[in-house]
N, C-alpha and C positions, 0 to 999 in steps of 0.2 A: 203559578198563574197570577197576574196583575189582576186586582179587581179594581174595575174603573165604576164611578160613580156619576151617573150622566144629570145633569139637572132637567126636572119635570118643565112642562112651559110654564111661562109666567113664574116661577123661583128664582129665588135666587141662592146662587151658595155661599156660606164662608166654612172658610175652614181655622179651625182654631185649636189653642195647645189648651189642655186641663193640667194647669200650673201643681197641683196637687197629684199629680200623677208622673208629673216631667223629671226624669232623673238627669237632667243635663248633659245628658251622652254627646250632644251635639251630631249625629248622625244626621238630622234632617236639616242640619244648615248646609250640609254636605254635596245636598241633590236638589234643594232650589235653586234654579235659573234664575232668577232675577234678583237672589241676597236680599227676599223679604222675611228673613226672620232672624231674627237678635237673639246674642244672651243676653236675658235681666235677672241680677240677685240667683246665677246659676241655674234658670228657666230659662226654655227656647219663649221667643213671643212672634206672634205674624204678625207683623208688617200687614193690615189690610189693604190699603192705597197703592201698597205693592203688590200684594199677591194677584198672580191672574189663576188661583184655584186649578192649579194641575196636577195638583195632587203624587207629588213626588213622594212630597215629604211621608203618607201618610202609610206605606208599607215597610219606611225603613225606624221606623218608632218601636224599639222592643219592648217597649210597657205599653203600645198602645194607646199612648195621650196625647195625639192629634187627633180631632172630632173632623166631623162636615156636619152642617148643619142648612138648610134651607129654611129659606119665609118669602111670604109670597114679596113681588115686585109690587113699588108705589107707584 
């Protein structure tokens, strides 16, 4: 079962890698649609300007270091 993460109103998401945790598998460059995320120095990175937060990426991460994270909207 997919767990989807819905944004509260007024949030905003990003989703992001924890470089310290990223084993370079490259699995989650695999399932973004839009090729917003790089390898840097063998870390995935998002692309934010790119990402529209569908959260592909973040059930096929086998260490689990893709975050979501919200803050409120300005």
């Amino acid at each position: 079962m997919d767990v989807v993460f819905l944004p509260l109103k007024g949030m905003h998401i990003m989703i992001f890698v924890n470089k310290a945790e990223c084993v370079g598998c490259e699995e989650c460059l695999h399932v973004c649609p839009r090729q917003s995320i790089v390898m840097e120095h063998e870390k995935a990175v998002i692309i934010p300007r790119m990402c529209d937060e569908c959260e592909r990426c973040i059930p096929v991460c086998p260490v689990k270091a893709i975050k979501i994270a919200s803050a409120p909207l300005k």
